[in-house]
Backbone bond lengths (Angstrom), bond angles and torsions (degrees), N, CA, C in turn:
res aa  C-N    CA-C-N  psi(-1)  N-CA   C-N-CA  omega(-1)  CA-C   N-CA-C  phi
1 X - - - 1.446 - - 1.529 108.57 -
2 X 1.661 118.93 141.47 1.226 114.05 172.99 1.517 99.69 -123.94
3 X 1.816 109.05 141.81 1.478 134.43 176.22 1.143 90.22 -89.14
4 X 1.984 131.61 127.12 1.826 104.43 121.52 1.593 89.10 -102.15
5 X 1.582 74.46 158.14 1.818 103.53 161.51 1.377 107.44 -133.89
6 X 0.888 107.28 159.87 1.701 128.22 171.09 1.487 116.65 -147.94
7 X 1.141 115.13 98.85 1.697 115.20 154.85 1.570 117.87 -99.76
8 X 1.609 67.31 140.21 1.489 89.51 -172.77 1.619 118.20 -120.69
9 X 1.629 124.49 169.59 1.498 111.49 162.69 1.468 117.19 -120.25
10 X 1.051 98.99 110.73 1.915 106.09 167.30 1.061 106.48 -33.85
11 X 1.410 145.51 147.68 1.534 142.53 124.43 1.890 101.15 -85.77
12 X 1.648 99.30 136.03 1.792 98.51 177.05 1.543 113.28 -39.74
13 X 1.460 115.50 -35.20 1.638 117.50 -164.36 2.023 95.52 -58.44
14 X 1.300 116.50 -23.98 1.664 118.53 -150.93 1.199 121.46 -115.79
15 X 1.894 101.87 -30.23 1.647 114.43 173.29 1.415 128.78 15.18
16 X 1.962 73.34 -91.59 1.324 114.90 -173.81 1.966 116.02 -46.74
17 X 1.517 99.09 -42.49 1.058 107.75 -160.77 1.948 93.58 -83.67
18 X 1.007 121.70 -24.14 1.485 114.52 -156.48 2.167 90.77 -85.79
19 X 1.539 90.35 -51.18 1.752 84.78 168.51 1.000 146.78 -37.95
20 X 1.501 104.32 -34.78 1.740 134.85 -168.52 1.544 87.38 -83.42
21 X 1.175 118.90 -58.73 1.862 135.25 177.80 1.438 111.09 -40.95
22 X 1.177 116.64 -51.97 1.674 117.26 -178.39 1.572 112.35 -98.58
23 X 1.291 96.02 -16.32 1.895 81.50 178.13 1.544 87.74 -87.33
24 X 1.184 150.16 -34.50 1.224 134.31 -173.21 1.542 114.86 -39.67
25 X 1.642 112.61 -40.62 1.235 129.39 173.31 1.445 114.45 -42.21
26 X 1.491 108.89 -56.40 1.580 111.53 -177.84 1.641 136.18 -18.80
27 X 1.815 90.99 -75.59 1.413 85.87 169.77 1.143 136.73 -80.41
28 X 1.121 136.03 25.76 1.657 133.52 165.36 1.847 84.85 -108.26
29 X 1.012 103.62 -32.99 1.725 80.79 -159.90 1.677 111.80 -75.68
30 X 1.268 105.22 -15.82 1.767 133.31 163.94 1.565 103.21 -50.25
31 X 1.432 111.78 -38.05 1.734 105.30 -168.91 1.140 124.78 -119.87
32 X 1.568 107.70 15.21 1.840 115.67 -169.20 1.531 83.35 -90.81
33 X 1.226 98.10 159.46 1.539 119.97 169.61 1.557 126.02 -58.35
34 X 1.199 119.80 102.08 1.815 136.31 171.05 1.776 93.32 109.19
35 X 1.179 111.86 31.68 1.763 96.52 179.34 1.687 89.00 -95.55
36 X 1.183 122.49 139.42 1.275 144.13 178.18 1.481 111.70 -106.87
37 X 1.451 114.62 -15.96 1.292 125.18 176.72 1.335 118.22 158.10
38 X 1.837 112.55 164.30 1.216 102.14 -152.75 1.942 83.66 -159.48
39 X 1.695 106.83 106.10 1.767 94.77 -178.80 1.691 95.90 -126.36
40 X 1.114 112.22 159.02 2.012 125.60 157.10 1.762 91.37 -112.41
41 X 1.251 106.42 129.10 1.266 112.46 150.96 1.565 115.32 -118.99
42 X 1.740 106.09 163.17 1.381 111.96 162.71 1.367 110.34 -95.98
43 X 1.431 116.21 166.53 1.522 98.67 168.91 1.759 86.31 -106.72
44 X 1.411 98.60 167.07 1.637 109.55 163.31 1.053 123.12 -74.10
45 X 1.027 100.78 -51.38 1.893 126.14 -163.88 1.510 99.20 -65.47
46 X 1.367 139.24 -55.20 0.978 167.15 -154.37 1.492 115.80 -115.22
47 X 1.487 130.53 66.63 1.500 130.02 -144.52 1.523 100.66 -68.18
48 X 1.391 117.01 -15.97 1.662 119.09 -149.44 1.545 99.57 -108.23
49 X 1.156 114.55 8.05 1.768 119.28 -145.45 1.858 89.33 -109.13
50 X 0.954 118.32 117.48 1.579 125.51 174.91 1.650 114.59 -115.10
51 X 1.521 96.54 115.09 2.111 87.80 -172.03 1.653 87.73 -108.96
52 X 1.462 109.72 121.34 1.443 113.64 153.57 1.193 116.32 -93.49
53 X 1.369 131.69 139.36 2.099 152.94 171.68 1.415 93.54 -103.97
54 X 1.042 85.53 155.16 1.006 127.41 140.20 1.960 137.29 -174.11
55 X 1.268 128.10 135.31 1.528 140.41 -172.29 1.166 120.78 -99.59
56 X 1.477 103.46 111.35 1.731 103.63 -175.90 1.368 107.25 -101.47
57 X 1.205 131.75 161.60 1.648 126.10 174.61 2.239 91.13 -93.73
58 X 0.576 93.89 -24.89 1.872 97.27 165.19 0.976 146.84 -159.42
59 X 1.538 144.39 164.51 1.552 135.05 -168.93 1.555 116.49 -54.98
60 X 1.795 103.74 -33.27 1.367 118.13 -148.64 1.530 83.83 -83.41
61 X 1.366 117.42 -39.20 1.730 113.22 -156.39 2.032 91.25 -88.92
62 X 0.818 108.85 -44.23 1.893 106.99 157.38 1.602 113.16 -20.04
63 X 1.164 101.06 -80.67 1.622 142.50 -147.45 1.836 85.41 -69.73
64 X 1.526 126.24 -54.74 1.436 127.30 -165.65 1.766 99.75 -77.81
65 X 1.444 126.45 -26.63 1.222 123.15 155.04 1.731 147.18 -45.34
66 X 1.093 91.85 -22.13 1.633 128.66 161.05 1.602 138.59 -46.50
67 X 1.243 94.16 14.33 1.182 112.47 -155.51 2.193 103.70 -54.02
68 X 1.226 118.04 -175.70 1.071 118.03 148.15 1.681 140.71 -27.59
69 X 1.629 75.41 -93.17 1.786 87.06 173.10 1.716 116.74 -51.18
70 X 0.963 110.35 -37.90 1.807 117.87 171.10 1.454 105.62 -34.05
71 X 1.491 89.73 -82.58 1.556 112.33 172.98 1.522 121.29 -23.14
72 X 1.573 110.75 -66.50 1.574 132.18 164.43 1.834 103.97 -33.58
73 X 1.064 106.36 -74.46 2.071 115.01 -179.49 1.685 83.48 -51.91
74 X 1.200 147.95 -70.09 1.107 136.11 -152.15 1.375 127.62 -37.80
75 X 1.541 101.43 -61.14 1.474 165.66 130.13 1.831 94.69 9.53
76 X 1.029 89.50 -76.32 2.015 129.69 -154.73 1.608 73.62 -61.18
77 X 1.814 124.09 -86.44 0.845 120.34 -176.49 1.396 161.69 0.50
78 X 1.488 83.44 -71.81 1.436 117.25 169.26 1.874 115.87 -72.14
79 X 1.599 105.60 -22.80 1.724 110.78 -176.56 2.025 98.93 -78.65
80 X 1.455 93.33 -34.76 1.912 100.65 174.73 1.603 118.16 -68.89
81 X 1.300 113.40 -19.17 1.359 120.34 169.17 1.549 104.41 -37.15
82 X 1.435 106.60 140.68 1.549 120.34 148.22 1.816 113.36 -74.36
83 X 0.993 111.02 -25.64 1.486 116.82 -165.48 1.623 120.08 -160.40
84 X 1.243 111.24 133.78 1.520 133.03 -155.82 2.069 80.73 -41.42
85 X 1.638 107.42 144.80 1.077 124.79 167.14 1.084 141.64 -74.42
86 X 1.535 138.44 117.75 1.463 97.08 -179.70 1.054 115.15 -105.30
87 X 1.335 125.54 154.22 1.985 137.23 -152.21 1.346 97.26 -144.25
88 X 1.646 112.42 123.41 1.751 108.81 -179.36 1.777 89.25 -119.96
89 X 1.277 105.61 168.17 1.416 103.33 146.50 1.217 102.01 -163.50
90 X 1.429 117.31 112.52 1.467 152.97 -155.63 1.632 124.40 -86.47
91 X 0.793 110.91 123.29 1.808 93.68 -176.09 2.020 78.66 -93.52
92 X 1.370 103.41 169.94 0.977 123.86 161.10 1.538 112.20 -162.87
93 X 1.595 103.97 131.50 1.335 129.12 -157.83 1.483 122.71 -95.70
94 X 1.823 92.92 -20.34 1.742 94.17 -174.96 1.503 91.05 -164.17
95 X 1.488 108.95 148.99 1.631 100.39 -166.81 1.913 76.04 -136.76
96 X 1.200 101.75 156.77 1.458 117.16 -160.22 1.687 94.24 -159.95
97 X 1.661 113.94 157.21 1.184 113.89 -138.10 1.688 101.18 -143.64
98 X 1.202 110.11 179.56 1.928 94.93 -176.53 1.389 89.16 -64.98
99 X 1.265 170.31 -148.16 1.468 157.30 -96.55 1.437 119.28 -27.94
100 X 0.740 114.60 6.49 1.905 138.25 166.26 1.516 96.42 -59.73
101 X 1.987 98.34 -54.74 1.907 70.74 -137.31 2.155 85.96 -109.34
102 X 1.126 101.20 26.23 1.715 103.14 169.86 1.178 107.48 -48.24
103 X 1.686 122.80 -60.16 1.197 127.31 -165.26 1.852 119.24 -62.04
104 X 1.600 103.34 -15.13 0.995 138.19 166.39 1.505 134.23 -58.33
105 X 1.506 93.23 -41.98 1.355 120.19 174.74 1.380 117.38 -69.81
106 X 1.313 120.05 -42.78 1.583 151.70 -122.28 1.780 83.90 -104.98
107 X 1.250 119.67 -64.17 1.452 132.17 163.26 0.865 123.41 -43.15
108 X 1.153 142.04 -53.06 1.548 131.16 -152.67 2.186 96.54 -101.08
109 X 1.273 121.34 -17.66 1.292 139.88 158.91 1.925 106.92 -68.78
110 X 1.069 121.07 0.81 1.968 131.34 174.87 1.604 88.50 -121.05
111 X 1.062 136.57 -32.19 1.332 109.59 -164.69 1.584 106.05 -93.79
């Protein structure tokens, strides 16, 4: 599975405009082939702080998503930033689930 993320920072003057910009992204990127998912969050804590996801089922179906105009909103985005972005794109090898952390639970309830 491949993550990108990108956080970013709104300035109030751009918000509006950078939100409208990346959620536009959503629904096509919701229906291309191997998207597993597709979120914008706000943070709370951090009113200005915008985390875009997105989940590919692979690099190749990632990588063919890429189109132009994507790129361009990406692009656009990142020039409206208050502050350098940060952009990952993650392999991930094993995805594990709330039954992870039972055994987790079980421990720290003995000590």
């Amino acid at each position: 599975m491949i993550v990108f993320s990108m956080q970013i920072v709104a300035p109030d003057e751009v918000r509006t405009t950078l939100l409208r910009a990346l959620g536009s992204l959503l629904g096509p990127t919701r229906v291309a082939p191997g998207c597993l998912d597709a979120r914008l969050y706000a943070d709370l804590d951090k009113r200005k702080t915008l985390l875009f996801v997105e989940e590919w089922a692979s690099r190749e179906q990632f990588e063919r998503n890429l189109n132009a105009e994507k790129l361009n909103t990406i692009v656009t985005a990142i020039e409206l930033s208050r502050e350098a972005p940060v952009v990952r794109v993650d392999t991930v090898d094993r995805e594990e689930g709330v039954d992870n952390l039972a055994p987790h639970r079980s421990a720290s309830r003995e000590t």
